[in-house]
C-alpha positions as CSV (number, residue, x, y, z in Angstrom):
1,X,6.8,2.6,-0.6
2,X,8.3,2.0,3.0
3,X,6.0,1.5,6.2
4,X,5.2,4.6,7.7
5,X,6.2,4.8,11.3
6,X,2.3,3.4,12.6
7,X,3.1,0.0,10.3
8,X,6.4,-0.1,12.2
9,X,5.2,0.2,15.8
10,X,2.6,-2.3,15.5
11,X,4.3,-4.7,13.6
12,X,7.5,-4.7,16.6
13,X,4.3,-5.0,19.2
14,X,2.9,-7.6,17.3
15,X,5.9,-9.9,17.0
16,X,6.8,-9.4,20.6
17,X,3.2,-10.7,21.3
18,X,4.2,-13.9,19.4
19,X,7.5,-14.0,21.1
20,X,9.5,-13.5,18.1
21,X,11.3,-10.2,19.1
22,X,12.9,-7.9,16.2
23,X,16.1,-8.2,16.4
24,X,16.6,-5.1,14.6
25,X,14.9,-2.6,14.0
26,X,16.5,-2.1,10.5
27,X,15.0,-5.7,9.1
28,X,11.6,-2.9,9.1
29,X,13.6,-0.4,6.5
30,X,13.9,-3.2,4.0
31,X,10.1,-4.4,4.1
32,X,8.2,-2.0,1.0
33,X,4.6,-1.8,0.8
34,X,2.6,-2.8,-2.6
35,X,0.1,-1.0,-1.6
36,X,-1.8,1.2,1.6
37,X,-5.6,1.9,0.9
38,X,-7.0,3.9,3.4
39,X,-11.0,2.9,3.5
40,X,-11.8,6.5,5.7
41,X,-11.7,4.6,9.3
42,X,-8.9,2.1,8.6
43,X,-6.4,1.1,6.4
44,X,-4.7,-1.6,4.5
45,X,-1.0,-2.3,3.8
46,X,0.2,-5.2,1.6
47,X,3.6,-6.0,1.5
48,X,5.5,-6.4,-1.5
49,X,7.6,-8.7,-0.1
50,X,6.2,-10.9,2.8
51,X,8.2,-10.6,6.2
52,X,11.3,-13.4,6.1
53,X,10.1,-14.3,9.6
54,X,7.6,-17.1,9.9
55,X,4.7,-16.2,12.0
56,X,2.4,-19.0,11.5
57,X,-1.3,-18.2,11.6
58,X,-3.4,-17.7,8.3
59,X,-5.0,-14.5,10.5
60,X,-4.2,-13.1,14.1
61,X,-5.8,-10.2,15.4
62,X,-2.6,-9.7,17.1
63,X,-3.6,-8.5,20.4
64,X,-2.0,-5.1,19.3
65,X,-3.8,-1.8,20.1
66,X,-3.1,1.7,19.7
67,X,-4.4,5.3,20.8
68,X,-4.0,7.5,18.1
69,X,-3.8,11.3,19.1
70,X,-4.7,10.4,23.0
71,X,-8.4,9.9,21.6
72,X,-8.7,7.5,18.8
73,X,-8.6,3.8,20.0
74,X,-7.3,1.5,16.9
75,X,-6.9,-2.5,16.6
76,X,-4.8,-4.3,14.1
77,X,-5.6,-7.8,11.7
78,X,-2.4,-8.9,10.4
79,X,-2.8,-11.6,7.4
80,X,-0.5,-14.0,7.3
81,X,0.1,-16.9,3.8
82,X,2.1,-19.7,3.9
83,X,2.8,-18.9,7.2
84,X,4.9,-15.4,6.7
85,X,3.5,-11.8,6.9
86,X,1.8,-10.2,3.7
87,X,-0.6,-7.5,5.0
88,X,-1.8,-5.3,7.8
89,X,-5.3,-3.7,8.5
90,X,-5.5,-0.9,11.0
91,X,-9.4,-0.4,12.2
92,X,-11.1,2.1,14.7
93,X,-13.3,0.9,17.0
94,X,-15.9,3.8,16.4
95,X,-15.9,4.3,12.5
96,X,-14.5,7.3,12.9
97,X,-12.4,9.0,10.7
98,X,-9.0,8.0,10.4
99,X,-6.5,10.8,11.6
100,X,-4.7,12.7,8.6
101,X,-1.8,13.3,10.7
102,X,-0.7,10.9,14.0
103,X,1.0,13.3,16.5
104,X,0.7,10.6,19.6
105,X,0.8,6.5,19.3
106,X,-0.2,4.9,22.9
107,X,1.0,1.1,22.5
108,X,-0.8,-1.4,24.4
109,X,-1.4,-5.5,24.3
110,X,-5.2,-6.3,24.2
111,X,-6.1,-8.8,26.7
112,X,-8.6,-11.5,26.1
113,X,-11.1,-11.9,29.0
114,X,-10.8,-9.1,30.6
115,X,-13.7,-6.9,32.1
116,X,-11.7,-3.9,31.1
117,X,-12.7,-1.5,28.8
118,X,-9.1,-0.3,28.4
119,X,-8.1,-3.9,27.0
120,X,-10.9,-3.3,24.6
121,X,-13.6,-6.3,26.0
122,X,-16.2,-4.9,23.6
123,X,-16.4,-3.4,19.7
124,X,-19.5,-1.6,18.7
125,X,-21.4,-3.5,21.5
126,X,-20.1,-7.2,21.0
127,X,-17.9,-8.9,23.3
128,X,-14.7,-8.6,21.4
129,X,-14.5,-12.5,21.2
130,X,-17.7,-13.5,19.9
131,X,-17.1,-10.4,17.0
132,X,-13.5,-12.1,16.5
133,X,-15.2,-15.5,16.1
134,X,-17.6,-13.9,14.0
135,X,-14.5,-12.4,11.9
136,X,-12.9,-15.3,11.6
137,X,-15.7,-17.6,10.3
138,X,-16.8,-14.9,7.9
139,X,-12.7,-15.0,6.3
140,X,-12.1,-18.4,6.4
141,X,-13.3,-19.7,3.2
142,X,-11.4,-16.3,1.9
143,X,-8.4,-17.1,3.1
């Protein structure tokens, strides 16, 4: 199974973030999925393969975020092990149901500290850093 052209677009947004820009854009044809669950307001890839590009970071929230449809607005985790890529969860901020069909992706970077609700300050009521902190602490014995 290859990404489907979501994976792809976030995964380009999320290595620019880290300043590691794709070279190519064909390095994404060769990547093939193990697996994509889709949990109803989200989903998870897992690579087959990990990513040949070290990225560092056991977790990263990425900073990526997408409108789906011109309504939806999504966030990305992408897990990292032994420093290389090996999965990606997409996640709506509303637990909402995911969208069957994406006809529209709005790419943007998610900026920390910000009073902004369009660089997405708050999920479900939380200041987005203390739920990421809360995230984090919750994974790190899992990871």
């Amino acid at each position: 199974m290859k990404l489907n052209e979501l994976e792809k677009t976030v995964l380009i947004q999320y290595m620019e973030n880290l300043g590691i820009p794709l070279e190519s854009v064909d390095i994404l044809e060769e990547i093939e999925l193990e697996s994509r669950d889709f949990s109803g307001v989200g989903f998870l890839s897992i690579l087959k393969k990990p990513l040949t590009i070290k990225v560092g970071k056991a977790i990263t929230g990425g900073d990526v975020g997408v409108i789906l449809n011109s309504s939806m607005d999504t966030g990305y985790l992408f897990f990292v092990r032994n420093g290389y890529l090996s999965s990606i969860e997409g996640y709506n901020y509303e637990s909402e149901p995911w969208p069957k069909e994406i006809s529209k992706m709005e790419v943007y970077k998610i900026k920390y500290g910000q009073t902004n609700e369009s660089c997405q300050e708050k999920t479900r009521g939380l200041p987005f850093q203390r739920f990421w902190d809360k995230l984090k602490s919750v994974l790190r014995g899992w990871l």
